[in-house]
PyMOL Python script that loads the backbone (N, CA, C, O; Angstrom):
from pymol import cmd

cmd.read_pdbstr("""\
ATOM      1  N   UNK A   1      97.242 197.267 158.238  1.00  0.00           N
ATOM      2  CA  UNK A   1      97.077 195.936 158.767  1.00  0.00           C
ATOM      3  C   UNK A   1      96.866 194.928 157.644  1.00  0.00           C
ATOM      4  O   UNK A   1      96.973 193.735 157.928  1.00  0.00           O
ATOM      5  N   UNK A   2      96.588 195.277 156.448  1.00  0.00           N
ATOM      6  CA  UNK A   2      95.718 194.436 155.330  1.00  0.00           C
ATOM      7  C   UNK A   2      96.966 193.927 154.928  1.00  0.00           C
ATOM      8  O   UNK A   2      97.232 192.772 154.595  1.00  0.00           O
ATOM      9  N   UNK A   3      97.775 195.004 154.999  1.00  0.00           N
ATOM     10  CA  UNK A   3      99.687 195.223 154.003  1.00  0.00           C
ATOM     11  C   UNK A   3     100.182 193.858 154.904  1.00  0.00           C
ATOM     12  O   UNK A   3     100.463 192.873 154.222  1.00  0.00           O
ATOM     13  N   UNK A   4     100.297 193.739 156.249  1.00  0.00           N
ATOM     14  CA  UNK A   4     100.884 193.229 156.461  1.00  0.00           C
ATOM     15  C   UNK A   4     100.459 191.418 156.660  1.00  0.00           C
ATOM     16  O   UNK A   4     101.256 190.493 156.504  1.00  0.00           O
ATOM     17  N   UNK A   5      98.833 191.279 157.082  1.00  0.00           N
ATOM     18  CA  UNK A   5      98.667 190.167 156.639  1.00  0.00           C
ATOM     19  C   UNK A   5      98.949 189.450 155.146  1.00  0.00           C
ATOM     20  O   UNK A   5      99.396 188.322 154.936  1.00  0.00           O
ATOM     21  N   UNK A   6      98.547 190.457 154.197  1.00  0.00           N
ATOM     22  CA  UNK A   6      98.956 189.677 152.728  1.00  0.00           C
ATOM     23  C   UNK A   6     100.532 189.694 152.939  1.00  0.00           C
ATOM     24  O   UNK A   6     100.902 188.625 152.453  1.00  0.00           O
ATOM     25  N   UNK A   7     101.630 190.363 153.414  1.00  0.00           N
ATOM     26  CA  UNK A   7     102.835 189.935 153.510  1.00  0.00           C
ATOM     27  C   UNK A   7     102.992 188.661 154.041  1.00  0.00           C
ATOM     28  O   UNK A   7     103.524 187.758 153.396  1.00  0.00           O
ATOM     29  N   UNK A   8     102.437 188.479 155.513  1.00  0.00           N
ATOM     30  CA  UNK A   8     102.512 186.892 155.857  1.00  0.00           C
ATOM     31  C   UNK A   8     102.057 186.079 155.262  1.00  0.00           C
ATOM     32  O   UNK A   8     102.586 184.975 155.385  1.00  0.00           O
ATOM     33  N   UNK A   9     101.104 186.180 154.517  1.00  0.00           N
ATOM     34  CA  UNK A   9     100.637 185.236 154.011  1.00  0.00           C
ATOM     35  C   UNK A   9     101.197 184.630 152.492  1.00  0.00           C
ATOM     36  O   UNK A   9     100.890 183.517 152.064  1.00  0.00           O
ATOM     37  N   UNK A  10     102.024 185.544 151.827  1.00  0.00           N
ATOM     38  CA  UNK A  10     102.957 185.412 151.163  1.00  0.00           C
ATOM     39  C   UNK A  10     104.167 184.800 151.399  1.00  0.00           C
ATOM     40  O   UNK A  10     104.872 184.205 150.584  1.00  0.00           O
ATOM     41  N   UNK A  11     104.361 184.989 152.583  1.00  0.00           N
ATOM     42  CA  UNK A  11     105.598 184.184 152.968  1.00  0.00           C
ATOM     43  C   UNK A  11     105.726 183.123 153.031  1.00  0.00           C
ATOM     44  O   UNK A  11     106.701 182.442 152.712  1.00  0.00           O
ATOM     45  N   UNK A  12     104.281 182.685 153.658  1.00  0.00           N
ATOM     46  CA  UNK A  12     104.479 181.062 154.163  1.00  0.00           C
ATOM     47  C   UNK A  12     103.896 180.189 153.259  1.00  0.00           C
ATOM     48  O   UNK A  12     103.683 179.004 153.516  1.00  0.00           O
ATOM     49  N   UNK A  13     103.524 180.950 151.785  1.00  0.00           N
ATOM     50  CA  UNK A  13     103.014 180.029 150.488  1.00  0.00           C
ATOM     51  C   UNK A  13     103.719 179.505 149.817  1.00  0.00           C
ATOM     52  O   UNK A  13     103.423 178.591 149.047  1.00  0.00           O
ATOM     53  N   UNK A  14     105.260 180.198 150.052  1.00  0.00           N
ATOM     54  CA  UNK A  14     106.365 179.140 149.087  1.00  0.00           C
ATOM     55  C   UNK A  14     106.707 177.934 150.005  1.00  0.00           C
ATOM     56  O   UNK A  14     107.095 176.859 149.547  1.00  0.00           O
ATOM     57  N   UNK A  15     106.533 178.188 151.386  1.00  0.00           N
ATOM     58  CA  UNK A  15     106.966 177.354 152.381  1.00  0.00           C
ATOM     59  C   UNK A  15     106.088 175.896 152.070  1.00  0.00           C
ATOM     60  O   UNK A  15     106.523 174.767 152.295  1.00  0.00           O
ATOM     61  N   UNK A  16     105.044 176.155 151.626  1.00  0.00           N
ATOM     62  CA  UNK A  16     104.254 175.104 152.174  1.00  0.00           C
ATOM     63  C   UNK A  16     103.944 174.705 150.456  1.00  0.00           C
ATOM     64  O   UNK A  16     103.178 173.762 150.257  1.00  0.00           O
ATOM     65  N   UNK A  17     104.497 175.374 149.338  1.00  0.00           N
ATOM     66  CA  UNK A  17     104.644 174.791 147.716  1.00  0.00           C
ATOM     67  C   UNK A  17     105.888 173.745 147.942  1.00  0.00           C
ATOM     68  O   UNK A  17     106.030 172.696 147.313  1.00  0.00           O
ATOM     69  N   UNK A  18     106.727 174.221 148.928  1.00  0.00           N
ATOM     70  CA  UNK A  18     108.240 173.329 148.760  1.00  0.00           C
ATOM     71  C   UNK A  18     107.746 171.860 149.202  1.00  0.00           C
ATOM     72  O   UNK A  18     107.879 170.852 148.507  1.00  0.00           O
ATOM     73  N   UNK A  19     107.059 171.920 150.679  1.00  0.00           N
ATOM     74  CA  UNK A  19     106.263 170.783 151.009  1.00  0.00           C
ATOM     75  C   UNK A  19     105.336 169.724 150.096  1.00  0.00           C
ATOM     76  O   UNK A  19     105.541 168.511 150.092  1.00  0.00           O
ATOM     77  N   UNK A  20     104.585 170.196 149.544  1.00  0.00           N
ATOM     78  CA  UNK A  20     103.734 169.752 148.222  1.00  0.00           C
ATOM     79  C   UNK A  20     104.795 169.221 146.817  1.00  0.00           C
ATOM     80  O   UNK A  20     104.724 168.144 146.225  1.00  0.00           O
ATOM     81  N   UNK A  21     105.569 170.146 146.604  1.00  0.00           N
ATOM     82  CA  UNK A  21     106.393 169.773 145.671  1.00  0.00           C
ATOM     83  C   UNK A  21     106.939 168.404 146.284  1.00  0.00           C
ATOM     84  O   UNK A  21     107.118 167.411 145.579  1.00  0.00           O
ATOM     85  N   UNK A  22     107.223 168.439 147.843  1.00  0.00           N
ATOM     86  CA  UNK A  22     108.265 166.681 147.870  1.00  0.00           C
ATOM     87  C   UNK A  22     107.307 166.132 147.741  1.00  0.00           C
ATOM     88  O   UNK A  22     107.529 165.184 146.989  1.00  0.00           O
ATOM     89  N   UNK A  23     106.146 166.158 148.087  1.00  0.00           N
ATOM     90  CA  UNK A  23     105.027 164.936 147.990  1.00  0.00           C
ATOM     91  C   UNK A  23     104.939 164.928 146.410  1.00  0.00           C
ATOM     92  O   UNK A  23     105.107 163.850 145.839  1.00  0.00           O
ATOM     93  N   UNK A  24     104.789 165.603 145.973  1.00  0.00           N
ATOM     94  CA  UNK A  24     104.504 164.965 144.274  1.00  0.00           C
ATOM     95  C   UNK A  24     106.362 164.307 143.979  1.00  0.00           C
ATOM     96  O   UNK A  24     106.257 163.303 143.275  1.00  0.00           O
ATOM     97  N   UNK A  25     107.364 164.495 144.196  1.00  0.00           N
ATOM     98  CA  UNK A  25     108.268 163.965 143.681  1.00  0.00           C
ATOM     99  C   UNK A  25     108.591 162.697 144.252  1.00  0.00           C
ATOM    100  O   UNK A  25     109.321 161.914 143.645  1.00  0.00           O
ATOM    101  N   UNK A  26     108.017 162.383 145.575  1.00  0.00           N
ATOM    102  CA  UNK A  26     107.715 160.629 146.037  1.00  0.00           C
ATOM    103  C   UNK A  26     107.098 160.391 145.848  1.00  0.00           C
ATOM    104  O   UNK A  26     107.120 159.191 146.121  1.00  0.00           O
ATOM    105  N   UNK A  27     105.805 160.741 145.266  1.00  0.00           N
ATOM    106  CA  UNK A  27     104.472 160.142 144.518  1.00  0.00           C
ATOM    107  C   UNK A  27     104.724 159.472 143.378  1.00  0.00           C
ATOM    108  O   UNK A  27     103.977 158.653 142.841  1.00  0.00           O
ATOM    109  N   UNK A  28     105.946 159.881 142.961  1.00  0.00           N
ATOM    110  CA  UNK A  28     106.306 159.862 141.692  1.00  0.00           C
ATOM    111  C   UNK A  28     107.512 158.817 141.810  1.00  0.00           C
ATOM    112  O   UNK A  28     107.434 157.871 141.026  1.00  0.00           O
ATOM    113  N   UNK A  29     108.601 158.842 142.655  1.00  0.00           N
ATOM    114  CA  UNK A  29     109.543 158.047 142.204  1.00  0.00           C
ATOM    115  C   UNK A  29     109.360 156.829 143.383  1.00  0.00           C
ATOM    116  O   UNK A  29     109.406 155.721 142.849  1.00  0.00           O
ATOM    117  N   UNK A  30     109.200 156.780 144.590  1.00  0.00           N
ATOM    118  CA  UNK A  30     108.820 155.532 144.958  1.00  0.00           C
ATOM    119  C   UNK A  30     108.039 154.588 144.213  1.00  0.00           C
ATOM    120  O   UNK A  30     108.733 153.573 144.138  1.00  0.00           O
ATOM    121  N   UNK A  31     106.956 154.408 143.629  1.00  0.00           N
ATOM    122  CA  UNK A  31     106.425 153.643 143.013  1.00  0.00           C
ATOM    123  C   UNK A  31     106.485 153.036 141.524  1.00  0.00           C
ATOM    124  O   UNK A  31     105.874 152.088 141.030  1.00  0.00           O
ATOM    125  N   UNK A  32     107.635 154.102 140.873  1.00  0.00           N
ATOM    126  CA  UNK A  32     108.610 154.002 140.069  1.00  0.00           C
ATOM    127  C   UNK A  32     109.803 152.935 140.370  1.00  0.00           C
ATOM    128  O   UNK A  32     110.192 152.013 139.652  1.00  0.00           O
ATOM    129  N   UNK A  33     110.202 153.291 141.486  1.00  0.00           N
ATOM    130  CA  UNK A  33     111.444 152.654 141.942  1.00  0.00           C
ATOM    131  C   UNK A  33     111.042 151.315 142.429  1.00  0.00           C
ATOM    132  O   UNK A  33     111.762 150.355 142.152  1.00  0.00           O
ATOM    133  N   UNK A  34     109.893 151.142 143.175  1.00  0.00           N
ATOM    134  CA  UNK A  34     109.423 149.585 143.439  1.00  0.00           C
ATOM    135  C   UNK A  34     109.123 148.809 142.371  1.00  0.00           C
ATOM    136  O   UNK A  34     109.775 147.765 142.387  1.00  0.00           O
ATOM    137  N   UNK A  35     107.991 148.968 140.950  1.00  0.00           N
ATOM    138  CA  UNK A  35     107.728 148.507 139.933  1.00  0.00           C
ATOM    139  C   UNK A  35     108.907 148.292 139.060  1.00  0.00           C
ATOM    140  O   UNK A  35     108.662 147.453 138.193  1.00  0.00           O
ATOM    141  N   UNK A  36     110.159 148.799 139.007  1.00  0.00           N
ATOM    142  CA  UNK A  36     111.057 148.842 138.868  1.00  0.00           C
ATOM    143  C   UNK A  36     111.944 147.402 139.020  1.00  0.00           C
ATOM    144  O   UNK A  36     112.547 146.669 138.236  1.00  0.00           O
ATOM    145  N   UNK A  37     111.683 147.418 140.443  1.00  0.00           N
ATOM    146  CA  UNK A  37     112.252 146.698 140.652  1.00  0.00           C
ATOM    147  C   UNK A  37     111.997 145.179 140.969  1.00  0.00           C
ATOM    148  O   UNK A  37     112.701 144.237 141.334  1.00  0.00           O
ATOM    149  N   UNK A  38     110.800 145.351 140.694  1.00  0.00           N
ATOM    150  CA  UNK A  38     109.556 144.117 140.453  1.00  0.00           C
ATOM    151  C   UNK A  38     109.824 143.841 138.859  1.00  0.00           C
ATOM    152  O   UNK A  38     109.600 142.667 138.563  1.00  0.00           O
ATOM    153  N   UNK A  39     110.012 144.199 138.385  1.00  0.00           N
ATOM    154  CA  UNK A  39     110.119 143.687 137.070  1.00  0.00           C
ATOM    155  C   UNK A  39     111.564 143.697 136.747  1.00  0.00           C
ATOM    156  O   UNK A  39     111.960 143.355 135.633  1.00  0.00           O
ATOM    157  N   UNK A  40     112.298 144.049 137.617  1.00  0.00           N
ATOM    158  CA  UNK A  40     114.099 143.390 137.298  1.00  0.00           C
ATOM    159  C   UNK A  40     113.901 142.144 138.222  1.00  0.00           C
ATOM    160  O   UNK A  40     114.975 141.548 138.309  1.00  0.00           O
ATOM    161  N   UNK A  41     112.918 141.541 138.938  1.00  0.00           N
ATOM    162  CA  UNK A  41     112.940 140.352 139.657  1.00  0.00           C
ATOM    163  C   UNK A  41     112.384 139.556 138.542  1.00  0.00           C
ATOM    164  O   UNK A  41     112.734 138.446 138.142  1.00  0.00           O
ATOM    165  N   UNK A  42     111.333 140.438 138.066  1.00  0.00           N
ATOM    166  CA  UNK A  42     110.152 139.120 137.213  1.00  0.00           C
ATOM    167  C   UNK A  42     110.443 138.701 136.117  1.00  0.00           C
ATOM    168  O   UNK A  42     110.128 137.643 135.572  1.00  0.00           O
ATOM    169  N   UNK A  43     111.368 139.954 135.596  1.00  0.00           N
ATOM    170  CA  UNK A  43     111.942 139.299 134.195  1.00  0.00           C
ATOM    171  C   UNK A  43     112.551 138.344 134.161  1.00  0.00           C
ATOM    172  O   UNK A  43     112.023 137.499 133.438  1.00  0.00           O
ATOM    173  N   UNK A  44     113.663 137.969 134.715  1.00  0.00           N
ATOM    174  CA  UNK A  44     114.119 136.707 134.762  1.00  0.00           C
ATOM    175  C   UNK A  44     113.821 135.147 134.693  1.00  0.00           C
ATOM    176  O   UNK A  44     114.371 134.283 134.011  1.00  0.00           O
ATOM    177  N   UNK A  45     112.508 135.028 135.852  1.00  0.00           N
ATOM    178  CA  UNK A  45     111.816 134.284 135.542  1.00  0.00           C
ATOM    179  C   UNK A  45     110.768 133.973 135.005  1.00  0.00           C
ATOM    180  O   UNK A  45     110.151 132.912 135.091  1.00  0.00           O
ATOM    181  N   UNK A  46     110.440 135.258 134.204  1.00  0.00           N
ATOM    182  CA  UNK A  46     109.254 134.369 133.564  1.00  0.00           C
ATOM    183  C   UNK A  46     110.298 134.263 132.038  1.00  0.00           C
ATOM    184  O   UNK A  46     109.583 134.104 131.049  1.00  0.00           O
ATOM    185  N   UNK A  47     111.569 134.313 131.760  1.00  0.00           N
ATOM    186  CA  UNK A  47     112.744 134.140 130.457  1.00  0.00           C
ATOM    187  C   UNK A  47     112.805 134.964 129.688  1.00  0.00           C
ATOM    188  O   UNK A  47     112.891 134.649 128.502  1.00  0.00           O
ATOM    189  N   UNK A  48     112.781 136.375 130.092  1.00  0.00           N
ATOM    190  CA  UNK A  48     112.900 137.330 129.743  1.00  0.00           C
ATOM    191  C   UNK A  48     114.210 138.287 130.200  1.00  0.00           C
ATOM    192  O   UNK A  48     114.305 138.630 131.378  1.00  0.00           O
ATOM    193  N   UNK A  49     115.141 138.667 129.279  1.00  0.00           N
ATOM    194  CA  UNK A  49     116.284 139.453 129.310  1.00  0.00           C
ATOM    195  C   UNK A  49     115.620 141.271 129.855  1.00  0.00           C
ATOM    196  O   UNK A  49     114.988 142.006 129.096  1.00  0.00           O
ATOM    197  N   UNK A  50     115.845 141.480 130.731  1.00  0.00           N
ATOM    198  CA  UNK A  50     115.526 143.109 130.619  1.00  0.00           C
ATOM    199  C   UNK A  50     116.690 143.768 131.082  1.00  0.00           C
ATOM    200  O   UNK A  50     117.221 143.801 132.192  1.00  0.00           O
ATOM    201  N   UNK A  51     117.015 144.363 129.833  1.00  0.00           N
ATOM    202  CA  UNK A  51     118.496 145.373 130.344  1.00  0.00           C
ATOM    203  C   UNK A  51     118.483 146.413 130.911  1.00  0.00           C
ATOM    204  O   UNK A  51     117.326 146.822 131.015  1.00  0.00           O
ATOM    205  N   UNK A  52     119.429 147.264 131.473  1.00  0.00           N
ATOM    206  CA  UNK A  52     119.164 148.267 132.015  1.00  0.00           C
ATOM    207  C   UNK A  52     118.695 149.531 131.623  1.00  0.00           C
ATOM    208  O   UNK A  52     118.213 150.486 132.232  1.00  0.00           O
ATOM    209  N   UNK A  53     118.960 149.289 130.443  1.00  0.00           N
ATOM    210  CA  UNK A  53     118.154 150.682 129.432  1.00  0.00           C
ATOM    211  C   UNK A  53     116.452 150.420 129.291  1.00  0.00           C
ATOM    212  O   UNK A  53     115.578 151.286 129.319  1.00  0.00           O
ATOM    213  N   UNK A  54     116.339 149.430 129.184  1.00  0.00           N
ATOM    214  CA  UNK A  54     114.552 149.191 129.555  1.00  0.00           C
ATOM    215  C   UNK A  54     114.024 149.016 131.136  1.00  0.00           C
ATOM    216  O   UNK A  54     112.862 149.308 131.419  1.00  0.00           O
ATOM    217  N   UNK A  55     114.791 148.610 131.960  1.00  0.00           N
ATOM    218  CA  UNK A  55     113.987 149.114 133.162  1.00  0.00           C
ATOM    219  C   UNK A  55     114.116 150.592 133.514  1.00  0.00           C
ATOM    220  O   UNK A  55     113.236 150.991 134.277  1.00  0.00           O
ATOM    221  N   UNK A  56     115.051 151.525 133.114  1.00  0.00           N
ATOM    222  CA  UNK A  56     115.811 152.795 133.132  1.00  0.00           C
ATOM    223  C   UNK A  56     114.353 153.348 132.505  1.00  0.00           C
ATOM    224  O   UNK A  56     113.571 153.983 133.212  1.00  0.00           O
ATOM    225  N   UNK A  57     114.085 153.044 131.141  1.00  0.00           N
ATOM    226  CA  UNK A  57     113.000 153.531 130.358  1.00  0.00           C
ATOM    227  C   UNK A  57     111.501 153.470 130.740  1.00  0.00           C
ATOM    228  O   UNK A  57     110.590 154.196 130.342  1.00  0.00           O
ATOM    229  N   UNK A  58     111.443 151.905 132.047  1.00  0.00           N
ATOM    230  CA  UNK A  58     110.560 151.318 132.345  1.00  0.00           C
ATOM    231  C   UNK A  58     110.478 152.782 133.459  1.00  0.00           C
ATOM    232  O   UNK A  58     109.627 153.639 133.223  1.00  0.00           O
ATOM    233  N   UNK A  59     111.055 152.877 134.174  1.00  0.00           N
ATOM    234  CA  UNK A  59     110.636 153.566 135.438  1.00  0.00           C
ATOM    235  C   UNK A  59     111.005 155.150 135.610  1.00  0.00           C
ATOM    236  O   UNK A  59     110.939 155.747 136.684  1.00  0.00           O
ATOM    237  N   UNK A  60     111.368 155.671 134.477  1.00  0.00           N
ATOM    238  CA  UNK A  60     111.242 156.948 133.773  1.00  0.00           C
ATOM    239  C   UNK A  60     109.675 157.099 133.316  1.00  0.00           C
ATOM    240  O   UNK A  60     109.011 158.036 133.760  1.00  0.00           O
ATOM    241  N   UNK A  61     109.175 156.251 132.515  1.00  0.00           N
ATOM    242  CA  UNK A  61     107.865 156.598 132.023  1.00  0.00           C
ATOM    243  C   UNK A  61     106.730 156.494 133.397  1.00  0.00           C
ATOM    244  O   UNK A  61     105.766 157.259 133.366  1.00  0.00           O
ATOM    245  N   UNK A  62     106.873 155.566 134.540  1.00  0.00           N
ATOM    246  CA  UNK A  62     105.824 154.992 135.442  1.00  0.00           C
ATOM    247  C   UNK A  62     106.283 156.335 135.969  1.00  0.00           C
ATOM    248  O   UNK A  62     105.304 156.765 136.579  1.00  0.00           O
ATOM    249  N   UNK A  63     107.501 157.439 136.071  1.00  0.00           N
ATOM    250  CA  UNK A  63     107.782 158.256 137.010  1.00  0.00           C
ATOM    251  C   UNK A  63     106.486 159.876 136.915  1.00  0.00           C
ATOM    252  O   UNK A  63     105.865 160.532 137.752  1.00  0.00           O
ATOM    253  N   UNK A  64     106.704 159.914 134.646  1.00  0.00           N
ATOM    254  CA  UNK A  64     106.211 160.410 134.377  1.00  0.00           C
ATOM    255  C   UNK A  64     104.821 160.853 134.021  1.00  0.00           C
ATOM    256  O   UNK A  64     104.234 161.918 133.833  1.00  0.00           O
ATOM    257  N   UNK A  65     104.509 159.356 134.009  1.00  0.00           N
ATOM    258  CA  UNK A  65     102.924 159.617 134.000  1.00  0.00           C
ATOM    259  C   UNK A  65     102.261 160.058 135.338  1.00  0.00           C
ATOM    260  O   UNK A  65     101.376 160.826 135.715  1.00  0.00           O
ATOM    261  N   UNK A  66     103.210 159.114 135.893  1.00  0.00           N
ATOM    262  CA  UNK A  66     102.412 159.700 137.679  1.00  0.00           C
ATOM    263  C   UNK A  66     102.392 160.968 138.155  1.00  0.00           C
ATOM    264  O   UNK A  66     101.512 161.548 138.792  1.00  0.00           O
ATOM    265  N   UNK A  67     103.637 161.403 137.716  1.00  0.00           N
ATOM    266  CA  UNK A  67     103.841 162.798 137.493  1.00  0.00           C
ATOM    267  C   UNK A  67     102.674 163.607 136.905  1.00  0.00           C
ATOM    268  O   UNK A  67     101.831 164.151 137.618  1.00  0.00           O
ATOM    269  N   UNK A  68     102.676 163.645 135.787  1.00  0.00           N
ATOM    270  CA  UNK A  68     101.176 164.092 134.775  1.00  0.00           C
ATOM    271  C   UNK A  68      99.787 163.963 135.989  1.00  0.00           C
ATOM    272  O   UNK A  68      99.081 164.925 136.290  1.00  0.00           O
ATOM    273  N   UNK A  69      99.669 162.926 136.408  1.00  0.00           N
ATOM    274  CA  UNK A  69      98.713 162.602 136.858  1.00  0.00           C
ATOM    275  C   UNK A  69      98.684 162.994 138.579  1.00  0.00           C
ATOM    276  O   UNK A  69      97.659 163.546 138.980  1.00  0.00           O
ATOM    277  N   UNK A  70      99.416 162.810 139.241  1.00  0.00           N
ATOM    278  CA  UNK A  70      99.413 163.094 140.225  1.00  0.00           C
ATOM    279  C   UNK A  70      99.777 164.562 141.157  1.00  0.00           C
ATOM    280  O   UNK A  70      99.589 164.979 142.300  1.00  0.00           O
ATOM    281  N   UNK A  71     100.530 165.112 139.640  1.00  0.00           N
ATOM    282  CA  UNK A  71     101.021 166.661 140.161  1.00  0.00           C
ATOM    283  C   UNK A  71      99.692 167.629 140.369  1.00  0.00           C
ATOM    284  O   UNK A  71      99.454 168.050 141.501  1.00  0.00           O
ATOM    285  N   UNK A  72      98.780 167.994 139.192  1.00  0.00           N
ATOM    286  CA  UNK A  72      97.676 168.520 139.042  1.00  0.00           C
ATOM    287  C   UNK A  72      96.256 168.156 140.468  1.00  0.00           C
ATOM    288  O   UNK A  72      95.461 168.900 141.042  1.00  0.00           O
ATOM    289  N   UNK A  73      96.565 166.531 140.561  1.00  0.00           N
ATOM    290  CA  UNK A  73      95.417 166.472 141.882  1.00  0.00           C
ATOM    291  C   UNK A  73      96.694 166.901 143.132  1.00  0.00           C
ATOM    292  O   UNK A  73      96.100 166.914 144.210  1.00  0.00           O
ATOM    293  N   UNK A  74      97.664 167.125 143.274  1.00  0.00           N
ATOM    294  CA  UNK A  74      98.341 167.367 144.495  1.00  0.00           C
ATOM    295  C   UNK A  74      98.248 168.657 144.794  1.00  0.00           C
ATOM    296  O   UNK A  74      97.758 169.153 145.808  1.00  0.00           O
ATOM    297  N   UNK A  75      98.807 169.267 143.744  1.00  0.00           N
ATOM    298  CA  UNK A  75      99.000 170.534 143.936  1.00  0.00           C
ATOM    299  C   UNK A  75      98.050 171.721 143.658  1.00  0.00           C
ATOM    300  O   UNK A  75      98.187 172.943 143.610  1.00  0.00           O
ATOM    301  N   UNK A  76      97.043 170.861 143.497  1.00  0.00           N
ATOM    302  CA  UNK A  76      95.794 171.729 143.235  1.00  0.00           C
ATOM    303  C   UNK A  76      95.108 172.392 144.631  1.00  0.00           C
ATOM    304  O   UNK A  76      94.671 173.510 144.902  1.00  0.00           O
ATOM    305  N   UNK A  77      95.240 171.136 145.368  1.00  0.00           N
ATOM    306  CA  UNK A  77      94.634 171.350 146.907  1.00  0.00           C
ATOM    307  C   UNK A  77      95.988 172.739 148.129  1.00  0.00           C
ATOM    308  O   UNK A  77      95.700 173.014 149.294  1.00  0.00           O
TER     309      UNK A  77
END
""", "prot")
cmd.dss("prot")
cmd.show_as("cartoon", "prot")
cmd.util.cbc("prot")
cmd.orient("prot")
């Protein structure tokens, strides 16, 4: 009986890592993708050129730190 609860219970732990995993990867790129795009609005007017390789760079790094930061408290629980 022991065999077969630790089998179920094995099963349904990748199930519910896949779940956790999407939450850290929208944790991560929604708020990337909005700041993003707040600052391809803001640059403009406050006379600032921002090309696409710096908002590209801009919202790669906001992706990654959140990442750093948000994977470890997510997936800890």
């Amino acid at each position: 009986m022991t065999i077969a609860g630790q089998t179920l219970d094995a099963a349904a732990a990748p199930a519910g890592q896949v779940f956790k995993f999407a939450g850290v990867v929208l944790a991560m790129a929604i708020p990337a993708l909005f700041w993003t795009a707040v600052l391809a609005i803001a640059a403009p007017a406050a006379g600032i050129a921002a090309t696409a390789s710096a908002l590209g760079l801009t919202g790669a790094a906001i992706a990654l730190f959140l990442g750093a930061v948000c994977a470890p408290v997510m997936l800890r629980a």
